[in-house]
C-alpha positions in Angstrom: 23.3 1.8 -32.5 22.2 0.9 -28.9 19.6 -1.5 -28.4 16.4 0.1 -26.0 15.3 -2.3 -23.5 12.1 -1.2 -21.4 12.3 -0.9 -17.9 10.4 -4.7 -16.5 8.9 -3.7 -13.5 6.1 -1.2 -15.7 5.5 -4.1 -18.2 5.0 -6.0 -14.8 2.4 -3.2 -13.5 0.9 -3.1 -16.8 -0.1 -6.6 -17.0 -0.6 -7.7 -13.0 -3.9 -7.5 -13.5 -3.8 -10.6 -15.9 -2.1 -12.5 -13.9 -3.0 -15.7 -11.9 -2.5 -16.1 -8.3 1.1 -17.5 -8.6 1.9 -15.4 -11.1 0.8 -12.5 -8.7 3.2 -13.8 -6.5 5.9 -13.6 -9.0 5.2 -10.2 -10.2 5.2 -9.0 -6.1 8.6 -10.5 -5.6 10.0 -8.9 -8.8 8.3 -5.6 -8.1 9.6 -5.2 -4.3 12.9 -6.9 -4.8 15.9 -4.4 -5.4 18.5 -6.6 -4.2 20.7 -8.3 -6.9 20.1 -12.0 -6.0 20.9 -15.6 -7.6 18.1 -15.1 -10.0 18.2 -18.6 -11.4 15.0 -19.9 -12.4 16.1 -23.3 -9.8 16.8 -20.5 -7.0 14.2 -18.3 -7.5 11.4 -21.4 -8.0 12.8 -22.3 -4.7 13.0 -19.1 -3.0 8.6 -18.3 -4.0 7.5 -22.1 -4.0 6.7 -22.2 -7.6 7.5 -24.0 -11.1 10.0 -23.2 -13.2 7.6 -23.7 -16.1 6.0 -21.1 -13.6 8.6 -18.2 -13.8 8.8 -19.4 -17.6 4.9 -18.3 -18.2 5.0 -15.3 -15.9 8.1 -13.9 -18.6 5.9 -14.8 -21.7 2.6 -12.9 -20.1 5.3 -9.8 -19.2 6.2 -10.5 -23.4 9.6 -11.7 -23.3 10.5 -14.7 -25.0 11.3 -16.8 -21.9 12.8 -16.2 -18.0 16.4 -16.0 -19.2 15.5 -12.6 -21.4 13.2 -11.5 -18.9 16.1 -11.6 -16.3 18.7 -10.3 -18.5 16.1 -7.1 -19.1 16.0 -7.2 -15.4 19.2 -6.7 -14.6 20.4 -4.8 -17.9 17.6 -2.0 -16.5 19.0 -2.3 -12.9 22.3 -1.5 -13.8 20.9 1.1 -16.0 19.7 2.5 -13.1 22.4 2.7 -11.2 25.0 4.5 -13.8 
C-alpha cells in the first residue's frame, strides 16, 4: 500500500494568509525555492534570520507534526516530481 503525501507548497498557499510576518517569510522562501539545499532547521534559521522554534510553528500552521515531517514531505514531493 503506498502512503499519499500532499504536495507542501498548496498547503502553504492555502494557509499564507494566516500566517505572521515571519512566517510569511518562511512560506516565500519555501514557495520560490526549487533548489535542494541543507534544509536543516540550524541552516535554514540561519539562511531567513529566524527561530528554530520559528520554522517549528510555521510546519504545525502548514499541519504537519513538526519541521522534520514538514521537510521530509518536502522533499519526498520534490523527488516525486522529478520521476
Amino acid at each position: 500500500m503506498e502512503y499519499y503525501v500532499k504536495s507542501v507548497v498548496p498547503i502553504i498557499e492555502s494557509n499564507y494568509d494566516k500566517f505572521t510576518t515571519v512566517e510569511r517569510n518562511i512560506a516565500d522562501f519555501f514557495i520560490q525555492n526549487r533548489k535542494k539545499v541543507d534544509f536543516s532547521s540550524k541552516s535554514i534559521s540561519e539562511r531567513l534570520f529566524v527561530s528554530e522554534a520559528s520554522l517549528s510553528r510555521f510546519a504545525k500552521k502548514c499541519g504537519y507534526r513538526g519541521y522534520r515531517e514538514f521537510i521530509y514531505c518536502l522533499l519526498y514531493t520534490s523527488d516525486a516530481a522529478d520521476d
